[in-house]
C-alpha positions in Angstrom: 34.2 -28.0 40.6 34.5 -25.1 42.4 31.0 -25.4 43.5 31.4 -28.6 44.8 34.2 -27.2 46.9 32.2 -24.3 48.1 29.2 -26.5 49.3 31.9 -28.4 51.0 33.2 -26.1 52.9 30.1 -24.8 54.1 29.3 -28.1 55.4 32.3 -28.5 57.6 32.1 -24.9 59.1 27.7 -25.5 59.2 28.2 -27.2 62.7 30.4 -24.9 63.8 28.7 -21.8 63.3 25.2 -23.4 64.7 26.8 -24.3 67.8 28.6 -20.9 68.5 29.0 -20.4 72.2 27.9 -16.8 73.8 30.2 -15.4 76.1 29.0 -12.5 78.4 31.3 -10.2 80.6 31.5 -7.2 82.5 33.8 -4.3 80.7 35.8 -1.8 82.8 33.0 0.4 82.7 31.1 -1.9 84.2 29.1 -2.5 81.3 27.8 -6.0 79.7 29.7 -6.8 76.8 28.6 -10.1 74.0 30.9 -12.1 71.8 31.4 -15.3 70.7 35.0 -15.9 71.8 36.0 -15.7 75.5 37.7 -11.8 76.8 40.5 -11.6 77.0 42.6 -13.3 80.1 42.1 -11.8 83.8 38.3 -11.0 82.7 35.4 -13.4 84.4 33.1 -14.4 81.9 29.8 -16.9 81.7 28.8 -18.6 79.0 25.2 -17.7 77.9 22.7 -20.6 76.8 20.5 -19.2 74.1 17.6 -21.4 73.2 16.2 -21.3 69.8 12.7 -20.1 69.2 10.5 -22.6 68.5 9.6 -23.4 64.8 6.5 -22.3 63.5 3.7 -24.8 62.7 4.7 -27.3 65.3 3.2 -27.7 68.5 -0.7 -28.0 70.0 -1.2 -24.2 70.9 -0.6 -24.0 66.3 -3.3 -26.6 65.9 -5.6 -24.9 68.3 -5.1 -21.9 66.7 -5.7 -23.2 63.3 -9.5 -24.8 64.7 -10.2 -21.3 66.4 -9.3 -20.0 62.9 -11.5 -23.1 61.1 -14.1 -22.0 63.4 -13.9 -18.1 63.0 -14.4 -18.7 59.4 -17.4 -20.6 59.9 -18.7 -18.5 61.7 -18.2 -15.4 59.0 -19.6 -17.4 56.6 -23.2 -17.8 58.0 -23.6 -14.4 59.4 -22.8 -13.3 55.9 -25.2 -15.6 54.2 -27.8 -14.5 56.5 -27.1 -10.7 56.1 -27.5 -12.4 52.0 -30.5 -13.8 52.9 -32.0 -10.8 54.9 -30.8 -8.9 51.7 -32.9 -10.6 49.1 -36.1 -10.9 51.5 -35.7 -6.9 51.4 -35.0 -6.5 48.0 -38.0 -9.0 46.9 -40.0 -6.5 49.5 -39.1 -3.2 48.1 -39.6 -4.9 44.4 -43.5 -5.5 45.6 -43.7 -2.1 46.7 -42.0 -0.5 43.6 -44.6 -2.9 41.3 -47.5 -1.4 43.8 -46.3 2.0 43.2 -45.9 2.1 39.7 -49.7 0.5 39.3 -50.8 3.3 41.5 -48.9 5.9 38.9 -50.5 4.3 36.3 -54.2 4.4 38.0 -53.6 8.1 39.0 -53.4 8.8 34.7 -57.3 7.2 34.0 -60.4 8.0 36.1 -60.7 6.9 39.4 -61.9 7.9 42.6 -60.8 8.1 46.4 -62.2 6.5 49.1 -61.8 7.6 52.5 -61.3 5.3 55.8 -64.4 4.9 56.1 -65.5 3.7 52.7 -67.6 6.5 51.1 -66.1 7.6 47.5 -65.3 11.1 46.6 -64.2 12.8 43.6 -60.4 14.0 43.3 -59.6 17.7 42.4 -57.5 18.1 39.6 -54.8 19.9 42.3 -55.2 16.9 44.6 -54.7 14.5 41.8 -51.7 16.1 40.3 -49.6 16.5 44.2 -50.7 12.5 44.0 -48.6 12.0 41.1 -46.1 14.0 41.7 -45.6 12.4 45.5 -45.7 9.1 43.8 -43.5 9.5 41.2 -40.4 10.9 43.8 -41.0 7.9 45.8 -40.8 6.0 42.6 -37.4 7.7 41.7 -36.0 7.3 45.5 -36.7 3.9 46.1 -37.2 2.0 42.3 -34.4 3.4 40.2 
């Protein structure tokens, strides 16, 4: 019961206090004073008008932001499946040239020789052979692992 009495009071005051006037007025000092109820007598006062802001998700300039925000997100969306896309085509790269350079580690272990630029074959030393393996097996470790 008392409930009911509570929100019924609050209803009869509700218009009320949503359509307070503003008074403004100058003090003795000179200075701009606020209240809701006119100064006392002998003071001039105005009344100020105070407009509401507006509500939020009304209005064009909201539905223009929310197809700027539509489109923004687009947007995101395909750079970052083409940065995807640009991603695998360099991972399916570097996985060719990981497959390449471990057949290469695996050739340098058996008998081979090197051929030069212009085609003629020549016999590795042991030194040469070994700074081979070691060169490919960093670059193994670096790029593979």
């Amino acid at each position: 019961m008392t409930r009911i009495a509570l929100l019924l009071g609050i209803a009869l005051l509700w218009p009320s206090l949503t359509n307070a006037e503003i008074y403004r007025w100058k003090d003795e000092n000179g200075n701009w004073q606020f209240g809701d109820r006119v100064p006392g007598s002998g003071s001039s006062h105005e009344e100020v008008d105070v407009k509401p802001p507006a509500k939020l998700g009304q209005g064009d300039s909201v539905n223009e932001i929310h197809q700027r925000t539509l489109r923004l997100r687009d947007v995101e969306q395909a750079e970052r499946k083409a940065r995807e896309v640009e991603e695998q085509k360099d991972r399916a790269a570097m996985a060719g040239a990981c497959r390449k350079a471990r057949d290469r580690f695996k050739q340098l272990h058996r008998r081979f020789v090197y051929v030069d630029d212009d085609g003629t074959e020549r016999s590795a030393s042991a030194e040469e052979v070994q700074d081979d393996i070691a060169r490919t097996e960093k670059w193994i470790k670096e790029h593979c692992e």
